[in-house]
C-alpha positions as CSV (number, residue, x, y, z in Angstrom):
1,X,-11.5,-17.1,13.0
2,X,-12.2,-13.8,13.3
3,X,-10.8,-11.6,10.1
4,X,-12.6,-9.9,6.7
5,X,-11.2,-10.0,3.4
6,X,-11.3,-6.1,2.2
7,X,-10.1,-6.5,-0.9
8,X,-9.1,-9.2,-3.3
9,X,-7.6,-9.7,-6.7
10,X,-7.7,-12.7,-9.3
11,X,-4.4,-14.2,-10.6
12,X,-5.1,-17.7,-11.6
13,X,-6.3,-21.1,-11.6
14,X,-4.1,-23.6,-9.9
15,X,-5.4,-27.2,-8.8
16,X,-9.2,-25.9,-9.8
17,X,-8.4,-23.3,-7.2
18,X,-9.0,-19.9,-7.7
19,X,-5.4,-17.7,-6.6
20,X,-6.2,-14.7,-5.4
21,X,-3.9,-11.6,-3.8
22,X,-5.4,-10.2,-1.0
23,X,-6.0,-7.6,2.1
24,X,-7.1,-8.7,5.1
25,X,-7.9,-7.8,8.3
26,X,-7.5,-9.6,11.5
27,X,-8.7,-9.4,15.0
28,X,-5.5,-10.9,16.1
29,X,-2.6,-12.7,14.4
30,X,-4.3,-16.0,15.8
31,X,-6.8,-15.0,13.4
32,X,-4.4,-15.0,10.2
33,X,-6.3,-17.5,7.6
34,X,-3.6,-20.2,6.2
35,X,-2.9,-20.3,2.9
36,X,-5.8,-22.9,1.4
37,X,-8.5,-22.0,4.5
38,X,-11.1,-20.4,2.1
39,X,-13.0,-22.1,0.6
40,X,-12.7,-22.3,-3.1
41,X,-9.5,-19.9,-3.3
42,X,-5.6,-20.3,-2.5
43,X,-4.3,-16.6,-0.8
44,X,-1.4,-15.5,-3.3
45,X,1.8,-14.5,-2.0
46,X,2.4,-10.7,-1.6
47,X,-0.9,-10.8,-0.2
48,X,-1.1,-8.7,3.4
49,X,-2.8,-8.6,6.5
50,X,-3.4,-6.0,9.1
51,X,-3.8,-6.9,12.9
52,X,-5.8,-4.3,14.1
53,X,-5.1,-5.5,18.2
54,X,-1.3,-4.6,17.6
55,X,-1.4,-2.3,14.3
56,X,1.1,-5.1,12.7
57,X,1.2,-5.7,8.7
58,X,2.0,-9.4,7.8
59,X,2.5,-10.4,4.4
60,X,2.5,-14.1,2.9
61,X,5.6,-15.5,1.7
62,X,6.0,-17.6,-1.4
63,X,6.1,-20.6,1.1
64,X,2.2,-19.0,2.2
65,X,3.9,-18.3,5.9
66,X,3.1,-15.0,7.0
67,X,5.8,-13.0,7.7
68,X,6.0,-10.1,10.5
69,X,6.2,-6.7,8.1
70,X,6.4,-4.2,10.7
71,X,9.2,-5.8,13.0
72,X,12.9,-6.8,12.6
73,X,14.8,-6.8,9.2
74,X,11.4,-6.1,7.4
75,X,10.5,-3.5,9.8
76,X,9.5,0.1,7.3
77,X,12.0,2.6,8.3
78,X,11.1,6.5,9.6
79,X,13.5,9.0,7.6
80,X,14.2,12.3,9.5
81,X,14.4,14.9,6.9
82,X,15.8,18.4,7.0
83,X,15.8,21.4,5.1
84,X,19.1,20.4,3.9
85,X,17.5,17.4,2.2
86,X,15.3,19.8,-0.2
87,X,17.8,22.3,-1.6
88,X,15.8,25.6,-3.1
89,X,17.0,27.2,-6.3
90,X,17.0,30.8,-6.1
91,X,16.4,32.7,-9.8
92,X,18.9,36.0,-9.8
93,X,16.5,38.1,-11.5
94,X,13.0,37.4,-11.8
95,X,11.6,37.2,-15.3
96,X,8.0,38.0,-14.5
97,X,7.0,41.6,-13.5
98,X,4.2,42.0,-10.6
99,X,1.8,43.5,-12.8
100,X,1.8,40.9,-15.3
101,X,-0.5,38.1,-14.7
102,X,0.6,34.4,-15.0
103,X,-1.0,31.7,-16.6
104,X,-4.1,31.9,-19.4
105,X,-6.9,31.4,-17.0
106,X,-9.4,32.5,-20.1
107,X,-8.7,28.9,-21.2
108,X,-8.5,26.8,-18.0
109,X,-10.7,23.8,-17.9
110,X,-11.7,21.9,-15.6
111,X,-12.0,17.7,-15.4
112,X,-14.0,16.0,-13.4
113,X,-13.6,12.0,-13.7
């Protein structure tokens, strides 16, 4: 089998199991790991995988099937948006003159996490 576990989260013990939701990726969906093939943990469900030969997403079901995410019924949809979508408030009059500055940039700090 040919796929890499990119990220993984603990849930819980089950069976001496360690249950784990995860994102994989896959060479092909021949590749997909079942639910119990690594060793030592049990893939959760909402876990996904990527196919990177067709660009599908597959996510496990509570019955650890994967399921076909970017197809049929589950399939994301594209939303054409227009202007018309995003209507623009217009002020009548504006309450800030063009010589007047806006903010207090004397006191502006900056974060850096």
């Amino acid at each position: 089998m040919a796929y890499a576990v990119m990220s993984r989260k603990f849930l819980r013990y089950e069976n001496e199991l360690s249950v784990e939701r995860m994102e994989i990726c896959v060479d092909a969906v021949s590749d997909l790991p079942t639910v119990n093939s690594i060793t030592g943990c049990k893939i959760a469900q909402g876990s996904i995988a990527w196919d990177v030969s067709t660009g599908d997403f597959y996510g496990m079901s509570s019955t650890g099937e994967w399921v076909n995410q970017s197809d049929g019924a589950n399939a994301a949809q594209t939303l054409e948006l227009t202007a018309e979508d995003y209507p623009v408030a217009v002020a009548a009059e504006s309450e800030v003159t063009d010589d007047e500055p806006m903010g207090n940039f004397e006191s502006t700090e900056v974060c850096v996490q």
